[in-house]
N, C-alpha and C positions, 0 to 999 in steps of 0.2 A: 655379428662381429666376433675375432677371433680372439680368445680370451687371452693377456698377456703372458701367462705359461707357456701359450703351445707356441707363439712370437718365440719367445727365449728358447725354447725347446728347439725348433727350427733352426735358427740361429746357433747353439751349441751343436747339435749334430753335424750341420753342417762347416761349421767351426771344428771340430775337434776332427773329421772327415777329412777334411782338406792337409787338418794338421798331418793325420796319421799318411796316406798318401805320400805328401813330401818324403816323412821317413821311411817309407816302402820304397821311392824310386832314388834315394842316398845311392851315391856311387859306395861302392866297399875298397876302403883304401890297401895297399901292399906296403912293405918294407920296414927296414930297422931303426931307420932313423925318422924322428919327426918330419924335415924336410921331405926326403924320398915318400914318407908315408902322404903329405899332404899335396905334393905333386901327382901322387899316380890320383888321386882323387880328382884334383883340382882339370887333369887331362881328359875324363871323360864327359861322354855328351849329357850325362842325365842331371849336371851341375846345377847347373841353371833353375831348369824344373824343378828339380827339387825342392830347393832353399823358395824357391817362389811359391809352391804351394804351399811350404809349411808359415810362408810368411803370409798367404792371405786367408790361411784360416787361423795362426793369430790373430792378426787383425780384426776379424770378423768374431772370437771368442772376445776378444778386448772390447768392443760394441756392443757384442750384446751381455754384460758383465756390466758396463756403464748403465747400460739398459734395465741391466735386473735391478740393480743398485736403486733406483727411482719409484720400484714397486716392492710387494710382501712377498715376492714370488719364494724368496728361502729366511722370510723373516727379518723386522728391521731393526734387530739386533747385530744380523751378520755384514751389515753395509759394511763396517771397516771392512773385513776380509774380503769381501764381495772388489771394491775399489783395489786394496791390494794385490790381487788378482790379475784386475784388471789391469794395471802399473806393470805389472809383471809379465802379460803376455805381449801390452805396447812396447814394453822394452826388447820384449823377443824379437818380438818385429821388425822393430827398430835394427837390431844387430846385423838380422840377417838381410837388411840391404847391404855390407860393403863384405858381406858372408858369401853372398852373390856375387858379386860384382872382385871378388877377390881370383877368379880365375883368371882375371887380364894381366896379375902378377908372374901368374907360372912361366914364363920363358924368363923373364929376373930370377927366379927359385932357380930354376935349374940353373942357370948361369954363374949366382953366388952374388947378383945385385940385389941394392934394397926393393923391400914388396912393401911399401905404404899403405896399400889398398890391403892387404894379408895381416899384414901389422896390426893395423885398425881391429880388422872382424876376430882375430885373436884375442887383443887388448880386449874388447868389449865382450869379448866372449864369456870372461870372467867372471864377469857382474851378471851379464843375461842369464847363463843356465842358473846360478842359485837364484836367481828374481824368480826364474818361473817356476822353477820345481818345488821352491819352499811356499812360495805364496798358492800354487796352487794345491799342495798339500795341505798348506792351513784351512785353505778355503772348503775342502774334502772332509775334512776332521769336524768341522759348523755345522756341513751340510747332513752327514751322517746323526750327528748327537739330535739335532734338528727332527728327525726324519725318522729317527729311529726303525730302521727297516734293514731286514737282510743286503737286499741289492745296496742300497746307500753302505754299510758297512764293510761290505765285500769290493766297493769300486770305492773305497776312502783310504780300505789295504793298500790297493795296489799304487793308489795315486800317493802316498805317504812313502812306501817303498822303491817306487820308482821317480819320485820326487828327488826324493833324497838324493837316489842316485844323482841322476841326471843334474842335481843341485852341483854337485861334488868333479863334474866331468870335464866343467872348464877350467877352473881353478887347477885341477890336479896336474890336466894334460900342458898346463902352462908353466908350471913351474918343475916338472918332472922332465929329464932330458929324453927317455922312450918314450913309446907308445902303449905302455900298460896299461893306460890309463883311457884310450880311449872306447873301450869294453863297455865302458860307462854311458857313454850317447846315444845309443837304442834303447836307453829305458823312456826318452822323451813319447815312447808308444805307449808308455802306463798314463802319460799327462793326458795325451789324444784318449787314452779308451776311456779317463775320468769323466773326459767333457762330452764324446759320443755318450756313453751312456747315460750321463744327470739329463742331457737330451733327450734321450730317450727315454727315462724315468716321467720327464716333466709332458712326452707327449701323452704318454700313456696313463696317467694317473688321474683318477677319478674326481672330479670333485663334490662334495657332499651337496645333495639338493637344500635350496635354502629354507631355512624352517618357516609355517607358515606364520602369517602375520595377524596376530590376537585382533578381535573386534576393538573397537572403540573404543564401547562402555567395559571390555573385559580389562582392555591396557588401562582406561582408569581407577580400577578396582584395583 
């Protein structure tokens, strides 16, 4: 039977894989203004793909975080953070359906009609990037102090750093009238290499043989 570590471990790699993916095949937007910047985007073909793989390997880190949550796998101290985490990448997820589905606005954008469907994944945009960047920063900061090991504190850097960011990317580019601000939404690669890597930490890592088990008459001595 395969021990619930290497489950989660599976399950994060592949999770956080899918995640990073999405952010590799992001279209790269143009122009000076928000609108124009979010139309040359919203016009190419890798739209779609994208926001969908990044949304079914949240989903799939959001599972197996409910999952971990149920065992010792990072200690059952860390369940809040674990749970929050997981709230945090379901909300991801959640976003980037109308995130998706906001490309059927673009001839409204260009036009100067309302985009309902653009509205929404904006509106929501807000709340998702700090849900996910700060809860899975927290969650990075347990896992490391936990763990106490070089890799854990070297991939709790970058997920603390690039949380943050990425925390700070919808909020800013929502209420700022440029696009300075969108600089900030490739850090969501520090989130993905957090959870590739605890994956791969969790496949790879040893566990102690179990110590043997006293006689009898020695355990009632």
């Amino acid at each position: 039977m395969i021990e619930p570590a290497k489950v989660l471990g599976i399950g994060l790699v592949a999770g956080g894989g899918l995640y990073a993916v999405g952010g590799m095949l992001h279209p790269r937007g143009s122009g000076d203004t928000k609108d124009a910047y979010i139309a040359s985007m919203l016009s190419q073909n890798s739209w779609a793909g994208s926001h969908l793989a990044s949304c079914a390997g949240l989903v799939l880190i959001a599972v197996t975080l409910i999952a971990t949550a149920r065992t010792s796998t990072f200690g059952l101290a860390g369940r809040t953070w674990i749970w929050a985490a997981a709230a945090g990448a379901g909300l991801g997820a959640a976003e980037l359906l109308p995130h998706t589905a906001a490309a059927s606005d673009l001839s409204h954008l260009e036009h100067g009609d309302s985009t309902p469907i653009l509205d929404t994944h904006l509106l929501l945009q807000t709340v998702a990037t700090p849900a996910l960047g700060l809860t899975t920063a927290a969650l990075a900061v347990y896992v490391a102090r936990q763990s106490q090991t070089g890799p854990a504190r070297a991939l709790a850097a970058i997920a603390v750093l690039c949380g943050v960011a990425y925390a700070f990317a919808g909020p800013l580019t929502a209420i700022s009238e440029g696009v300075r601000f969108v600089v900030l939404f490739p850090a969501s690669a520090g989130i993905a290499l957090w959870y590739l890597g605890t994956g791969i930490r969790l496949l790879t890592r040893h566990t102690a043989p179990a110590a043997p088990t006293a006689p009898a008459m020695e355990a009632v001595r």
